[in-house]
C-alpha positions in Angstrom: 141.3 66.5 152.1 138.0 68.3 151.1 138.1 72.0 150.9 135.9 75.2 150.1 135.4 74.9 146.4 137.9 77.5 144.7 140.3 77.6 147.4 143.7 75.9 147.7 144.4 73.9 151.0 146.6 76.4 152.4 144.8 79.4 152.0 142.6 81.8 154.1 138.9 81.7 153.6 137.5 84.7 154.3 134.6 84.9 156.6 131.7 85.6 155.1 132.7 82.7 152.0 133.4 80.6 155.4 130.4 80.6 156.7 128.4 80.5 153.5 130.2 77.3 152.8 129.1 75.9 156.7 125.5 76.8 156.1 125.2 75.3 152.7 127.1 71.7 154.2 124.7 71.1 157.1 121.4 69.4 157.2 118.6 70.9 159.4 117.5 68.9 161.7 114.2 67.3 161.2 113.0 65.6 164.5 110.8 68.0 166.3 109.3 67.7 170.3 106.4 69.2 171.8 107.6 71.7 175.0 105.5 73.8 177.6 105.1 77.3 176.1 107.0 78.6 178.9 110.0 76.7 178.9 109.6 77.3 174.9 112.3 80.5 174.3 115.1 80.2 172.6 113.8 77.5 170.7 113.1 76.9 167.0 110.0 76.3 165.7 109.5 73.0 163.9 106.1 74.2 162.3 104.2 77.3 161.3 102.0 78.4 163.9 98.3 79.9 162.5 96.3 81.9 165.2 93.3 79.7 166.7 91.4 83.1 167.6 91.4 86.6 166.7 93.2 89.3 169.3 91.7 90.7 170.5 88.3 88.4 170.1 86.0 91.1 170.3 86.3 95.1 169.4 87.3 96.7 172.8 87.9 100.4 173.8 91.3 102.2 174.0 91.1 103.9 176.4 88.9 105.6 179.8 85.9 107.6 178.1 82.3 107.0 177.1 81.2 104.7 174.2 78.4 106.3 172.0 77.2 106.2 168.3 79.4 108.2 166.7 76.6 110.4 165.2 75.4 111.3 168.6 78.7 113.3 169.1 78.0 115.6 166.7 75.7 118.3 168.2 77.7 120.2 171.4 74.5 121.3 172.8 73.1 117.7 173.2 73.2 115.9 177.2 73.7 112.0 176.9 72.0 110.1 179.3 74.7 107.6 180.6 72.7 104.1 181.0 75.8 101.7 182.0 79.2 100.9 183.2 81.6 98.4 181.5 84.8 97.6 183.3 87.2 95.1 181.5 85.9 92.0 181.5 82.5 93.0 182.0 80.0 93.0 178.5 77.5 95.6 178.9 73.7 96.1 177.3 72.7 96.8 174.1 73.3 100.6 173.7 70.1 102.8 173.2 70.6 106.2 170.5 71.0 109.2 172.4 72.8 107.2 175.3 76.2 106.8 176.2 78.0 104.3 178.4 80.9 104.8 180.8 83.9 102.5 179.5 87.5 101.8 180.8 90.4 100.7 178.9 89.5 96.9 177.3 86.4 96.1 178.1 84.6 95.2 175.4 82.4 97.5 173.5 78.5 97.4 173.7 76.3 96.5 170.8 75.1 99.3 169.4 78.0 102.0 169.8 80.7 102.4 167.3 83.2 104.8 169.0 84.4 106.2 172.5 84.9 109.7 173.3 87.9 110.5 175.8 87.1 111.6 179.5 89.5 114.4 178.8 86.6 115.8 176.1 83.4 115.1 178.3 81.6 117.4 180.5 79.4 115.8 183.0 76.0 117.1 183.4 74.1 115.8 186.0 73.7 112.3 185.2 74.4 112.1 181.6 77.6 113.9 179.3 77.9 116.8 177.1 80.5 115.9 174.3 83.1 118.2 173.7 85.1 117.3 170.8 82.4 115.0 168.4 84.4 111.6 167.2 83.9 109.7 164.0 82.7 105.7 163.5 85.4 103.3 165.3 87.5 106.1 167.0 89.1 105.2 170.1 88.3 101.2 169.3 90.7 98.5 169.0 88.4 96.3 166.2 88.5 92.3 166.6 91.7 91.2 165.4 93.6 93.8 165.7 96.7 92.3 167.1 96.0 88.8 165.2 93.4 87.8 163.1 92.3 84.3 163.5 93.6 81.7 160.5 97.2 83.7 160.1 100.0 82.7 160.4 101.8 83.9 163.8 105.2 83.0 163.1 106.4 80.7 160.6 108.6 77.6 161.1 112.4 78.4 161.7 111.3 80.7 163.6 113.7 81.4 166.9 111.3 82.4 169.7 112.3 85.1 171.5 110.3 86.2 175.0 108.1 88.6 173.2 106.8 85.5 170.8 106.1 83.9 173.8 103.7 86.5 175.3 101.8 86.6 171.9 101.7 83.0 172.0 100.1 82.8 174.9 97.4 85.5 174.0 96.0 82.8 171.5 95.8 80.3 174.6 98.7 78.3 173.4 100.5 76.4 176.1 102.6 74.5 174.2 104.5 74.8 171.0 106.1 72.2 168.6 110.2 73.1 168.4 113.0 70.9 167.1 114.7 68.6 169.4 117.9 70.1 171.1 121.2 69.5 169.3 123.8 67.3 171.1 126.8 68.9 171.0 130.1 67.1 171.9 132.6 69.4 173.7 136.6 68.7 174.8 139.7 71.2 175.2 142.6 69.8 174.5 146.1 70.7 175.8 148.1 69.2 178.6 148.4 72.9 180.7 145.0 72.9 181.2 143.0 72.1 184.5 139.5 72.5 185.1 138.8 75.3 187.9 138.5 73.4 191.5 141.5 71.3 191.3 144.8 72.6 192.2 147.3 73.7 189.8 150.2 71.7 189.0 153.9 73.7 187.7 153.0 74.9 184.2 148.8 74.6 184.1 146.8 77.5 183.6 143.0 77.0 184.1 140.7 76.1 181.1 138.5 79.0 180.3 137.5 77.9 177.1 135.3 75.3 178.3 133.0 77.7 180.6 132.6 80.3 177.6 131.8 77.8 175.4 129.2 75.8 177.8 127.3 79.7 178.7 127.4 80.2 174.5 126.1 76.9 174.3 123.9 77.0 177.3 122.3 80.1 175.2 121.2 77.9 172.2 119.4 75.2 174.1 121.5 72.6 172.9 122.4 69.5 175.1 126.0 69.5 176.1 128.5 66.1 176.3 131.2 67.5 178.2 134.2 65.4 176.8 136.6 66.8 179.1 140.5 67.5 178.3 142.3 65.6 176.4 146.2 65.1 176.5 148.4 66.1 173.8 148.9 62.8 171.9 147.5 61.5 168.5 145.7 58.5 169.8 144.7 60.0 173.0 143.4 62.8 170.5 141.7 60.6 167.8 140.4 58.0 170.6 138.5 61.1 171.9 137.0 61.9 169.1 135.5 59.0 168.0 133.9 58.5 171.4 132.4 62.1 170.9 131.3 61.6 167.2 129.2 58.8 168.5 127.3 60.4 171.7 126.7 64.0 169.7 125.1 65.7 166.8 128.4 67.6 166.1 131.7 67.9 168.3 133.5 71.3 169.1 137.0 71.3 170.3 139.4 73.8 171.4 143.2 73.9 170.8 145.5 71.7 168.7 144.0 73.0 165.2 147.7 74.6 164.4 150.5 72.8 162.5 152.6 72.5 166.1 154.1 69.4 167.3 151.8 68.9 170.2 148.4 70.0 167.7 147.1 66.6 166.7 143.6 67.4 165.9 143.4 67.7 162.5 145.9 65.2 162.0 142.9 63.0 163.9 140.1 64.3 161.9 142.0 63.0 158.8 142.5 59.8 160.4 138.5 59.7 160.9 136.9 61.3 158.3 137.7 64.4 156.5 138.8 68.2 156.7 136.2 70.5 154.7 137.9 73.8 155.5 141.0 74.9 157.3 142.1 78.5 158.4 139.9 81.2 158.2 141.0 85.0 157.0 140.2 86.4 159.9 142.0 88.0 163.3 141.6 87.0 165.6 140.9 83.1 165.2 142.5 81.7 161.5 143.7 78.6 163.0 140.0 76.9 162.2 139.1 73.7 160.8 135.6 72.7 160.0 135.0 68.7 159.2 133.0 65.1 159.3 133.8 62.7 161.6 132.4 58.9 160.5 131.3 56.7 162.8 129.8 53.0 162.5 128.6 54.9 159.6 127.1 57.8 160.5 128.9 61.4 160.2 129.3 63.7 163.0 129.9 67.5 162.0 133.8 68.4 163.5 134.7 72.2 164.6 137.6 72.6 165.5 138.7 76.4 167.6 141.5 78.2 168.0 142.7 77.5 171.9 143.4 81.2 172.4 140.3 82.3 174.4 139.7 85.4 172.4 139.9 83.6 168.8 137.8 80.8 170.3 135.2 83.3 171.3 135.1 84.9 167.9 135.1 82.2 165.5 132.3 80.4 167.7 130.3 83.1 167.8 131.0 84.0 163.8 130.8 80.8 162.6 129.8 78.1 164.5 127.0 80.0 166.6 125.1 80.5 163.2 125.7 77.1 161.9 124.3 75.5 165.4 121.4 77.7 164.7 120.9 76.5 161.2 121.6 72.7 162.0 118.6 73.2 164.6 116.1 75.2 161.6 116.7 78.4 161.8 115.8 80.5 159.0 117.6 83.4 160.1 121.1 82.6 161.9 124.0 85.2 160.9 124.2 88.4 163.3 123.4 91.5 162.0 125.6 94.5 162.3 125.3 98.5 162.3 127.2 101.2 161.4 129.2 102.9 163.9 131.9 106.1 163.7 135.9 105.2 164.1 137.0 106.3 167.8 140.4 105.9 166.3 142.7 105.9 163.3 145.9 103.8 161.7 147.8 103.0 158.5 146.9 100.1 156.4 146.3 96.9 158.2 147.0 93.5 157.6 145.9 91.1 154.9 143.2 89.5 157.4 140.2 90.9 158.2 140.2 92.3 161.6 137.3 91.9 164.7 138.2 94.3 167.1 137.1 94.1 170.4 135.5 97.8 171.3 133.6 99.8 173.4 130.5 101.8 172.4 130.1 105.8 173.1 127.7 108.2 172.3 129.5 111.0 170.3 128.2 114.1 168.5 127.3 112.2 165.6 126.3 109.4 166.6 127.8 106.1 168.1 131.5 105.8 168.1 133.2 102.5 168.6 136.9 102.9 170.3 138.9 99.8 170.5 140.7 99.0 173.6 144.2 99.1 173.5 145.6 95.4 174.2 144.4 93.3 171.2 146.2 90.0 172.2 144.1 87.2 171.3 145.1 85.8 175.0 143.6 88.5 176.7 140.2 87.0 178.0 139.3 89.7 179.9 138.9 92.2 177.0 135.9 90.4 175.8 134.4 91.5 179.2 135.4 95.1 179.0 133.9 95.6 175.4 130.8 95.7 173.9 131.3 94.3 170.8 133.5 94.0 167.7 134.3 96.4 165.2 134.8 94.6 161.8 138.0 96.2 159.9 138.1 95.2 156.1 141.8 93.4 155.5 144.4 95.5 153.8 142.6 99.0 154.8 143.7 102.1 156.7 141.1 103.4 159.5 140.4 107.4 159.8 139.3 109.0 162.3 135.4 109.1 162.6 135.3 107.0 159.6 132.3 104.8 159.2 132.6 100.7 160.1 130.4 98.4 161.0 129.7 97.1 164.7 128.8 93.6 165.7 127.0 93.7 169.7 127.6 90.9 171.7 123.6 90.8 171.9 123.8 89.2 168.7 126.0 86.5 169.1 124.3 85.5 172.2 126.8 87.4 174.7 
């Protein structure tokens, strides 16, 4: 069995040498597709992008005033004559000295003036102004390329569009974008208590939960989903699975049967069909993890394997495999940022694991305060619901009150 350089086999990798190691094992993928600019968010970009046109194109006032030459604002006993009006979208005359011209917000500015006097310090006199307040050259003017100048580059490959990108993309006339093609991502819960909501339950089932986080987490990537279904709690039924997944997907996630119980044949599988890179993370909740190849007629298929407690399958997918989903598609940037919050609460040293607790965010008198709730259990679904994040706890530490820790929103791990 292959493991994380350094470590032994049975120990606990520790997150952030976890996910280090994921990153650095998987290939990005190079095979891009062209989509609609509007269907485009969310998606990596397989290619820089360099602006086709300056934005704006041409220099444009910004704001409601009069545009003048800027040395025709200088004496406040002088009338301007106002020759024109220049709406957006309208391009007025050449501008004569000693003239002014009534401008709105973006319209473009007349040849011949070089800055725009507010309404609010104009006096109107008969048909012409009296400036108020003089301005100096390009005051008050958004210049050509402001926003983007034509030839840069917009946003560089790896790139993960987000709607803003798309809006700025769309002021350079682009209406379609090159991305990489969607990952196709294999995924089966295993366990024989499970049943998929809309069948009845038998003596002993419990619904499968993990399945529908997983599918909305995945549904937020843009990857294309093999839905493998459940599979029963044997070795063959197990590895027979798994095969079949490895060859219709880019990488295969499963749920349960990671542990060293009787009825968890999973890894016991992977061995069978390819290797085990690492196993058991130091984290809580979520060690029992397992993160692998599967080869089939030749080609490898990356494995993850999740805890089956809906809380630890949450976490590590969304500390580990989320960002190494986003990397496999070309993302340059793919681990979640945190912040630092203040401790709503306080305990004696903790365990030797380092702890994600799930927490609510308040606004206290200095600053953010992140309170966990009360029942921890890594069975307790519902939790991840009723918090707004996790609050990272170092292994082996104590927690004081109003101490400073950092906090991990669901926002960035796509929740």
């Amino acid at each position: 069995m292959n493991v994380l350089p350094g470590s032994q086999p049975s120990a606990l990798t520790p997150i952030d040498e976890a996910l280090s190691f994921l990153l650095a094992s998987v290939a990005p993928c190079c095979e891009a597709e062209v989509v609609a600019l509007l269907c485009a968010s969310g998606r990596i970009l397989s290619h820089s992008i360099t602006a086709p046109l300056s934005v704006p194109p041409m220099a444009n006032s910004a704001m409601d005033g009069y545009a003048l030459r800027a040395a025709d604002s200088v004496d406040p006993e002088r009338d301007l004559a106002v020759s024109q009006r220049i709406a957006a979208g309208q391009v007025g005359a050449r501008l004569e000295a000693g003239t002014a011209a009534r401008i709105f917000t973006g319209a473009p500015m007349p040849a011949g003036a070089d800055a725009v006097v507010m309404q609010e310090n104009c006096e109107r006199r008969g048909e012409g102004i009296r400036v108020n307040k003089a301005v100096l050259p390009n005051e008050n003017v958004r210049p050509i390329g402001a926003d983007i100048k034509a030839g840069s580059t917009v946003f560089a490959q790896g790139r993960r569009l987000r709607p803003q990108d798309i809006g700025a993309l769309a002021s350079l006339g682009l209406t379609e974008v090159s991305v990489t093609r969607k990952l196709r991502v294999a995924l089966m819960t295993t366990g024989d208590e499970l049943q998929r909501p809309g069948s009845a339950l038998l003596p002993g089932q419990i619904y499968d939960s993990n399945f529908a986080t997983l599918t909305a987490l995945l549904t937020g990537l843009h990857v294309d989903i093999v839905d493998c279904g459940r599979v029963g709690d044997t070795l063959a039924a197990t590895r027979d699975a798994l095969l079949d997944a490895a060859g219709r997907a880019d990488c295969v996630i499963t749920t349960g049967g990671v542990s060293v119980g009787e009825e968890d044949h999973v890894r016991a599988a992977i061995e069978q069909l390819g290797t085990i890179d690492l196993w058991k993370l130091a984290v809580k909740p979520g060690k029992p993890f397992a993160f692998g190849k599967i080869t089939s007629e030749g080609e490898s298929c990356q494995f993850f394997g999740l805890p089956g407690n809906p809380v630890s399958a949450f976490v590590t997918f969304a500390l580990v495999v989320r960002p190494t989903l986003l990397a496999l598609q070309g993302a340059t940037k793919a681990s979640p940022h945190s912040f630092p919050v203040r401790s709503g609460f306080s305990r004696d040293k903790g365990g030797p694991r380092q702890e994600y607790l799930r927490a609510v965010l308040e606004h206290g008198s200095e600053g953010l305060v992140a309170t966990p709730l009360k029942n921890q259990s890594s069975g307790i679904a519902l939790s991840l619901s009723r918090s707004d994040g996790l609050l990272i706890v170092p292994p082996s530490e104590g927690v004081s009150q109003g101490e400073i820790l950092q906090f991990i929103p669901f926002s960035e791990l796509g929740a």
